[in-house]
C-alpha positions as CSV (number, residue, x, y, z in Angstrom):
1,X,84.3,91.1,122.2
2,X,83.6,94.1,120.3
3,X,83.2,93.4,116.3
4,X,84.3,96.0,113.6
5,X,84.9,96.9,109.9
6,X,87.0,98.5,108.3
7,X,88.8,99.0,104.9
8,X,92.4,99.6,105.7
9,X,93.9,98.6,109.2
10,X,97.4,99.4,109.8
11,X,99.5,97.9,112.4
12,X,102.0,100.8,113.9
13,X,101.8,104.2,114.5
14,X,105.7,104.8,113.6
15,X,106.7,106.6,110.7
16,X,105.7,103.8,108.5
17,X,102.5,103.3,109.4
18,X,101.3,106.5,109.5
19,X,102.9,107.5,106.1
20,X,100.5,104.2,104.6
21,X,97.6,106.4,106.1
22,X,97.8,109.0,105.1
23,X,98.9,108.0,101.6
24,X,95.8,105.6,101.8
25,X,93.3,108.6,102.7
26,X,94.7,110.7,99.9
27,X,93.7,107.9,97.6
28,X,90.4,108.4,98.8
29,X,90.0,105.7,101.1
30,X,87.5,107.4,103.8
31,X,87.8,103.7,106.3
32,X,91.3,103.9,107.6
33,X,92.2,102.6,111.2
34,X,95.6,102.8,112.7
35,X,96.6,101.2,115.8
36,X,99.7,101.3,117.9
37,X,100.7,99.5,120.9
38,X,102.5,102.9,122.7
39,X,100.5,105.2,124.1
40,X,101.4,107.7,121.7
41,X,102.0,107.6,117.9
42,X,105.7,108.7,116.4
43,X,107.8,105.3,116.9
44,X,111.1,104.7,117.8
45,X,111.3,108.6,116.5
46,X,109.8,110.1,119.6
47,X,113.4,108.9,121.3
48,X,115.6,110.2,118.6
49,X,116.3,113.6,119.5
50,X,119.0,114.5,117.6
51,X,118.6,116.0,114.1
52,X,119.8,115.1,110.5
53,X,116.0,113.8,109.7
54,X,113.7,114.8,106.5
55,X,116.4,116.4,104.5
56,X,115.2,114.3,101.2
57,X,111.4,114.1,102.3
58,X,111.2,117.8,103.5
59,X,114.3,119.5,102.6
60,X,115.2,120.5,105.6
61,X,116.6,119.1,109.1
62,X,114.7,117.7,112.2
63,X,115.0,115.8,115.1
64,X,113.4,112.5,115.0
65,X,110.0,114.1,117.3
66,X,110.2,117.1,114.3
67,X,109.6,114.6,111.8
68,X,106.9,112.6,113.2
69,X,104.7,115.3,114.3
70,X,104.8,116.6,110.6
71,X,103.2,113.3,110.0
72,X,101.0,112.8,113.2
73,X,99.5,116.7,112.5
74,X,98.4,115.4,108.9
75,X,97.0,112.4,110.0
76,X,94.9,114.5,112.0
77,X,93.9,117.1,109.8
78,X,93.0,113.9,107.4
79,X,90.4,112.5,110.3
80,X,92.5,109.8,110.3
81,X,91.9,107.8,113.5
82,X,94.7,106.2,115.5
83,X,94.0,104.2,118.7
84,X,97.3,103.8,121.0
85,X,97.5,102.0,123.7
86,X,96.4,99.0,121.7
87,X,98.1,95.6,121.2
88,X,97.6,93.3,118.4
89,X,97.3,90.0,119.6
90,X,96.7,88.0,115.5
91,X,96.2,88.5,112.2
92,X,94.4,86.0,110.2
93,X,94.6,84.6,106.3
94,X,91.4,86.0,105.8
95,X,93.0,89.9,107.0
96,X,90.9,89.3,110.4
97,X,92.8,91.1,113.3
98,X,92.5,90.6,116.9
99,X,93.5,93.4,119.4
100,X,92.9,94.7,122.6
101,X,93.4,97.4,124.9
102,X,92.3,98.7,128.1
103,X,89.8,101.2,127.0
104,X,87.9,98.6,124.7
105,X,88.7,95.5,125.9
106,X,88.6,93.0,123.1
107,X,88.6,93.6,119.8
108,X,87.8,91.7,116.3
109,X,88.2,93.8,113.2
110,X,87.8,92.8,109.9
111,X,89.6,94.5,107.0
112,X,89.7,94.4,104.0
113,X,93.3,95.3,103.0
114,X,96.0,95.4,106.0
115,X,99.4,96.9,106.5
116,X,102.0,95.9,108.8
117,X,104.5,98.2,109.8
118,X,105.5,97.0,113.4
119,X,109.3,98.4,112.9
120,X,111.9,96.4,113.9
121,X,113.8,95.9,117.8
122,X,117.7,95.4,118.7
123,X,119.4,92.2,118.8
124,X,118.9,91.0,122.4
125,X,122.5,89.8,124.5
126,X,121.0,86.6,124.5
127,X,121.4,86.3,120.6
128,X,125.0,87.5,120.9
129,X,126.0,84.6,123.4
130,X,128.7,87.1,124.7
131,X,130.6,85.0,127.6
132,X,130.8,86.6,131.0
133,X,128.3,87.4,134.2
134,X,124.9,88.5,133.8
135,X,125.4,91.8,135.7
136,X,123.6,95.2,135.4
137,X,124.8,97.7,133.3
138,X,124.4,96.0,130.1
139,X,121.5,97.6,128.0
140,X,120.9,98.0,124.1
141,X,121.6,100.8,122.6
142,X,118.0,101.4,121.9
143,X,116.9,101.0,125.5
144,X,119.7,103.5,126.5
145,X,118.1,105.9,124.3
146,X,115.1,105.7,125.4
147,X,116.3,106.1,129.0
148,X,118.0,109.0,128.3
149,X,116.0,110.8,125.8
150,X,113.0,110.0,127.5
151,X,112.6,109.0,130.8
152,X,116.1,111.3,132.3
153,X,117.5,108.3,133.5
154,X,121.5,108.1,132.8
155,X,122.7,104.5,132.4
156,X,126.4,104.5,133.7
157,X,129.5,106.9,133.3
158,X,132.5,104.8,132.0
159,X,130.8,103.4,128.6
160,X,132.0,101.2,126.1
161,X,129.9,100.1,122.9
162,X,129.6,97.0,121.1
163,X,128.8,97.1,117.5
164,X,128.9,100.1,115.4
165,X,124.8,100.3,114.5
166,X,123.5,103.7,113.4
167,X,122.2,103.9,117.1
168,X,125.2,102.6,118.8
169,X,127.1,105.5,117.1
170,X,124.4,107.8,118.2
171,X,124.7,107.0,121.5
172,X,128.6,107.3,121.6
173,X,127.8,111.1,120.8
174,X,124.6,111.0,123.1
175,X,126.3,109.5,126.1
176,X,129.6,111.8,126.0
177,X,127.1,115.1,125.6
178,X,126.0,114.0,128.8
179,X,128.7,114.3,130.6
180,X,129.8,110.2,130.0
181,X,133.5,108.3,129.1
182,X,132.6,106.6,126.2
183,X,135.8,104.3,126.2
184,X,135.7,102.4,122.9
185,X,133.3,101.5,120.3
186,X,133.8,98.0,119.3
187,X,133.3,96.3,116.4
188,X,133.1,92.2,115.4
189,X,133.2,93.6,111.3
190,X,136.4,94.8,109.8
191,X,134.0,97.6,108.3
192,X,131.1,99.7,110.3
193,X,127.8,99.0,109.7
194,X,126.7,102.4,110.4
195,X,126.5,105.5,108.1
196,X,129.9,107.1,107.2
197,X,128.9,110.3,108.6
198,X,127.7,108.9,111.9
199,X,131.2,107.4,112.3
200,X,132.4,111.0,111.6
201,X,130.0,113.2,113.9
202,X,129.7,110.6,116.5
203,X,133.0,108.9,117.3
204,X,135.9,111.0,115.3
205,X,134.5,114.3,116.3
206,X,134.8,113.2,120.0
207,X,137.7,111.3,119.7
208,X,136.2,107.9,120.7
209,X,138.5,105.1,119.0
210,X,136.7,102.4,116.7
211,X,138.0,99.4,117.0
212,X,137.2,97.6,113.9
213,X,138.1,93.1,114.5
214,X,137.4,93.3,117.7
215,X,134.4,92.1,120.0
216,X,133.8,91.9,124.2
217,X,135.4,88.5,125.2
218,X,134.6,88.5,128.5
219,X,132.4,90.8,131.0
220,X,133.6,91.2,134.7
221,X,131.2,91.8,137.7
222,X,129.0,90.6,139.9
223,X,125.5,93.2,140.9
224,X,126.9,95.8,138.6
225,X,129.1,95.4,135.6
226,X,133.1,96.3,136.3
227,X,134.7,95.7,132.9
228,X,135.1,94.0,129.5
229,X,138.0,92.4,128.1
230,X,138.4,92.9,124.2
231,X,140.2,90.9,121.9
232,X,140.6,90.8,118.0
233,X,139.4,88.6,116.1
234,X,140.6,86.6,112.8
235,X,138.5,86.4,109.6
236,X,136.9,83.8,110.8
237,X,135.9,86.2,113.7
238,X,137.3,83.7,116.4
239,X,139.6,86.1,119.4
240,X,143.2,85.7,118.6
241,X,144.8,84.6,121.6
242,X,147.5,87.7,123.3
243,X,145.2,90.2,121.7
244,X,143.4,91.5,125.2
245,X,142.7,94.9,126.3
246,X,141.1,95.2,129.5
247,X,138.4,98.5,129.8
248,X,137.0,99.6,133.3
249,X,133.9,100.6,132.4
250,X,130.0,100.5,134.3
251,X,128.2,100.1,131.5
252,X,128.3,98.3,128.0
253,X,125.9,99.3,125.4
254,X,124.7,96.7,122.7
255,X,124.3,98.2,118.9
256,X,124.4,94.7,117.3
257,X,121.7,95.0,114.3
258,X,117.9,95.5,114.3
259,X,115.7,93.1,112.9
260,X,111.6,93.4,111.6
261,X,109.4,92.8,114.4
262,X,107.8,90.0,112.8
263,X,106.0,87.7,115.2
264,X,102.8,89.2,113.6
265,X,104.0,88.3,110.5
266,X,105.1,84.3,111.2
267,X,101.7,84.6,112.9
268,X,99.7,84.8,110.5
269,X,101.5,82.2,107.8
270,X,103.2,85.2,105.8
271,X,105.9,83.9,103.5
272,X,109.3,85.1,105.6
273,X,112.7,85.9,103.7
274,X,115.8,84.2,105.5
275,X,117.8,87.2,103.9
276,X,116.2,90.7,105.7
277,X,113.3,88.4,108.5
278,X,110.8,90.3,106.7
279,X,108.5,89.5,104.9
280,X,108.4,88.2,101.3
281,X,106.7,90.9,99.0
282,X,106.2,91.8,95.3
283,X,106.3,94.5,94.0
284,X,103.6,96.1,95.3
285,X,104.6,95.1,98.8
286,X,101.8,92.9,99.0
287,X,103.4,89.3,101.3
288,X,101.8,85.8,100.3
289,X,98.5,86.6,101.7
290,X,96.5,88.9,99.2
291,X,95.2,91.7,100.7
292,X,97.9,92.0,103.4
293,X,100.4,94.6,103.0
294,X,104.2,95.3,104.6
295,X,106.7,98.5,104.1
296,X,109.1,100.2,106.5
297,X,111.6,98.8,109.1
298,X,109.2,95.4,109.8
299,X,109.8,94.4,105.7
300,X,113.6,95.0,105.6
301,X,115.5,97.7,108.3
302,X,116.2,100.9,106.5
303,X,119.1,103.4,107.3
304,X,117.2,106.5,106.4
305,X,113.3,107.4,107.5
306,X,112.7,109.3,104.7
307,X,113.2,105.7,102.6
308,X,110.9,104.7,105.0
309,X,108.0,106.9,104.7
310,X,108.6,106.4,100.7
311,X,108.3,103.1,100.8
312,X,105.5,103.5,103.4
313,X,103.0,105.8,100.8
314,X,103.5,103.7,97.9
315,X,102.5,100.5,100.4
316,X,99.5,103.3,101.2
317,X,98.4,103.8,97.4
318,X,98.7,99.8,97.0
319,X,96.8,98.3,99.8
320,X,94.2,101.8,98.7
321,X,94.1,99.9,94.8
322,X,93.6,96.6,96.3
323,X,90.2,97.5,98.1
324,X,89.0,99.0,95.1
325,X,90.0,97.0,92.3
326,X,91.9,93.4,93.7
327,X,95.1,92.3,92.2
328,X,94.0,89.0,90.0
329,X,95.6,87.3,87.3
330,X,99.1,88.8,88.1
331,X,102.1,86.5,86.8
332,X,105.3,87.5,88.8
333,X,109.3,87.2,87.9
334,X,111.2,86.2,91.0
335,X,114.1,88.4,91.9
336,X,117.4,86.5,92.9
337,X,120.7,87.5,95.0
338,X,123.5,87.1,93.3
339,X,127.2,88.3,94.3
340,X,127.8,91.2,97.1
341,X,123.7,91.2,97.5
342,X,121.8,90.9,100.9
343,X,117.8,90.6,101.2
344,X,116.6,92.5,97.9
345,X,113.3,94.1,98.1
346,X,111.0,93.7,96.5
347,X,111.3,89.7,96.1
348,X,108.7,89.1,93.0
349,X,107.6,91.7,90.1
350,X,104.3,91.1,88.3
351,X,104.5,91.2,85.0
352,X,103.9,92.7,82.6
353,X,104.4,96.4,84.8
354,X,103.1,100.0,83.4
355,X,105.3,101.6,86.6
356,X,109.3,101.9,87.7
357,X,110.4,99.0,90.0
358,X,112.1,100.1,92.7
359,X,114.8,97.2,94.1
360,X,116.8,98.1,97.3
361,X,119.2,95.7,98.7
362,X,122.4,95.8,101.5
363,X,126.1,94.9,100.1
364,X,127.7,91.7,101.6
365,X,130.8,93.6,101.8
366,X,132.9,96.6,100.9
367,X,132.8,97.4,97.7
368,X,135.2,100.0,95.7
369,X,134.7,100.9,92.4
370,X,132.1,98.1,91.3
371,X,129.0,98.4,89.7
372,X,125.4,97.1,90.6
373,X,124.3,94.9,87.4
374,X,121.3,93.5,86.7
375,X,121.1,90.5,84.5
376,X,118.3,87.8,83.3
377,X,119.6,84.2,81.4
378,X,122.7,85.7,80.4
379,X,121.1,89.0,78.8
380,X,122.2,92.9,80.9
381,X,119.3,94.4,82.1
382,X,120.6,97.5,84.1
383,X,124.1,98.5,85.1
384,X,125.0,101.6,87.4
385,X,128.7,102.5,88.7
386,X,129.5,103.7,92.4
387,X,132.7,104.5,93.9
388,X,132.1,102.8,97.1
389,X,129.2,100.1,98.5
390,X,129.0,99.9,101.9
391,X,127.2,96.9,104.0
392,X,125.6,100.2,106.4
393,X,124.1,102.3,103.4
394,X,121.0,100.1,101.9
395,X,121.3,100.7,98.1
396,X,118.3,101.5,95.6
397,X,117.9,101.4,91.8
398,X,114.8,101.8,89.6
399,X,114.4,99.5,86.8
400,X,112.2,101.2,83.8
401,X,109.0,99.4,82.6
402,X,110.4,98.5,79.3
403,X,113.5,96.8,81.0
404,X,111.1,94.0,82.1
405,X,109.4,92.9,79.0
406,X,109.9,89.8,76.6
407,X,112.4,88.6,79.3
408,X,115.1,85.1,78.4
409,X,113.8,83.9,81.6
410,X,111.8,83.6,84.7
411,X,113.8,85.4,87.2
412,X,116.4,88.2,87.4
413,X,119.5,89.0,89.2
414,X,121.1,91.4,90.9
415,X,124.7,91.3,91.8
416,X,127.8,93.5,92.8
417,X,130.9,93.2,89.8
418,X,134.3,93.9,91.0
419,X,135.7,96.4,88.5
């Protein structure tokens, strides 16, 4: 076994990851390692072609391969080094990671700050428990993607898609580009989980029908996949009997939600949040194990990579502070949902904080004309009006510094109010 050092070690050479690096080096950390299980570095990004990347980050529009060569080229030019091809087997309490890969065998490395940023992976069939044979043709949407946008393999010809995901959507447009019969895009919801604008550019532009209270209720075929049958469903999202439309199709493509990749994570005792399957994190995005950091889609799965690489650098600057100085003597404020709020990040604040405190968060529902509110024991912290919140657009609100001083209470809210 081959023994190391190092001062930061990041897990994940996706657009999380190698936005911590590089924010790490600029903090002058020269001891950064970055290791990623692919043979190259880029992510899930090196799949998605299409553009509508970096407008916020850059100010300008890129395919998903665009973007993360911006980011591989300044790693680079940093002397940043990133080994691929190399698969993280544990990481330990004491920030002690295990590894291994065919050019070095295997690996200890001890670090003294480390950041996770595995991503996250598709819901598999098997979680769905969607009734029916166990034929071919059935793929995530992911997979798909990758087969197309990769490897020139085309799936099937007669598609229909379950769940209306960001890359479900994406491949509706993908698929019919290709010269595909996307049939139907199906969704359990009564509302899309997907961006408004991919349900615009991907299904209405190509007239593929959404087909919101709906989900596959059975799936016909023996060696390859023949058709679906697709019934509403009530609120309770049970099939309402008499409600069946039958589809032909060869293939059916799986866009049910993404979730962190976070065996790593359970591995190594991290503190988990039943709300987003990340990790649990102050604001610093430090977890429960000082010294070990998480940010991007492995802490809570983001709908926009430019929130990602954000999020990503300030993880960078933090894990860069915490190998120089240590965070001790830190008391914290837990961070509560209330009404209409999913899995808010960050889920502690130290106090008292010199900085803006960033809190993101997923609505429950569809809300119109409401406002995010932020309360502690009774007393308004923050309040902010929208039009419309939307389960597939994560929201994000900064709380000032002087917001969380001489506080009624231990722990904060934040909530969605009807107006």
């Amino acid at each position: 076994m081959i023994d190391r050092n190092t001062d930061i070690l990041i897990v994940g050479a996706g657009p999380a990851g190698l936005a911590a690096a590089i924010a790490a080096r600029k903090e002058h950390i020269e001891s950064v390692l970055v290791i990623e299980r692919e043979k190259e570095p880029g992510g899930i990004l090196r799949q998605c072609i299409h553009n509508g990347f970096g407008l916020h980050r850059f100010k300008e529009e890129l395919t998903g391969p665009e973007y993360a060569q911006k980011d591989i080229e300044q790693v680079s030019e940093l002397g940043i080094p990133v080994e691929c091809s190399t698969t993280v087997l544990s990481v330990s309490q004491d920030k002690t990671v295990i590894c291994v890969s065919p050019e070095k065998g295997l690996q200890r490395i001890r670090a003294k700050a480390v950041i996770l940023a595995m991503g996250c992976r598709e819901r598999p069939r098997g979680a769905l428990c969607t009734p029916g044979t166990r034929c071919a043709g059935i793929y995530s949407a992911g997979t798909a993607q990758r087969f197309v946008n990769l490897e020139g393999f085309m799936p099937g010809h007669r598609v229909v898609i379950l769940g209306s995901g960001d890359i479900g959507l994406i491949m509706a447009r993908r698929m019919t580009l290709q010269g595909a019969k996307v049939l139907a895009c199906v969704e359990i919801m009564p509302y899309s989980s997907g961006l408004n604008r991919n349900i615009v550019q991907c299904l209405q532009d190509y007239h593929i029908p959404l087909y919101l209270s709906h989900t596959v209720t059975d799936i016909r075929g023996r060696e390859r996949l023949e058709g679906i049958t697709v019934s509403e469903v009530d609120e309770k999202r049970r099939p309402i009997p008499g409600t069946e439309m039958n589809f032909d199709c060869d293939t059916l493509l799986l866009s049910c939600g993404l979730i962190p990749e976070n065996e790593l994570t359970r591995g190594a005792g991290i503190d988990i949040s039943a709300a987003t399957s990340g990790a649990v994190v102050d604001d610093m995005l430090q977890t429960s194990i000082p010294g070990v950091f998480a940010c991007g889609n492995v802490l809570h799965v983001h709908d926009l990579v430019d929130n990602v690489s954000e999020e990503s650098f300030h993880a960078g600057r933090a894990a860069a502070d915490y190998v120089r100085n240590g965070f001790t003597g830190a008391e914290y404020i837990t961070v509560c949902d209330g009404e209409g709020v999913r899995g808010t990040v960050p889920q502690r604040i130290r106090i008292p904080s010199d900085s803006p405190v960033t809190l993101s968060f997923r609505p429950s529902d569809v809300y119109r004309s409401s406002a995010v509110v932020v309360d502690c024991g009774g007393v308004e912290l923050f309040r902010k009006k929208s039009l419309i919140f939307t389960p597939g657009e994560m929201v994000h609100i900064e709380l000032r510094p002087g917001l969380l001083k001489n506080l009624p209470a231990d722990s904060i809210t934040v909530r969605l109010e009807r107006n």
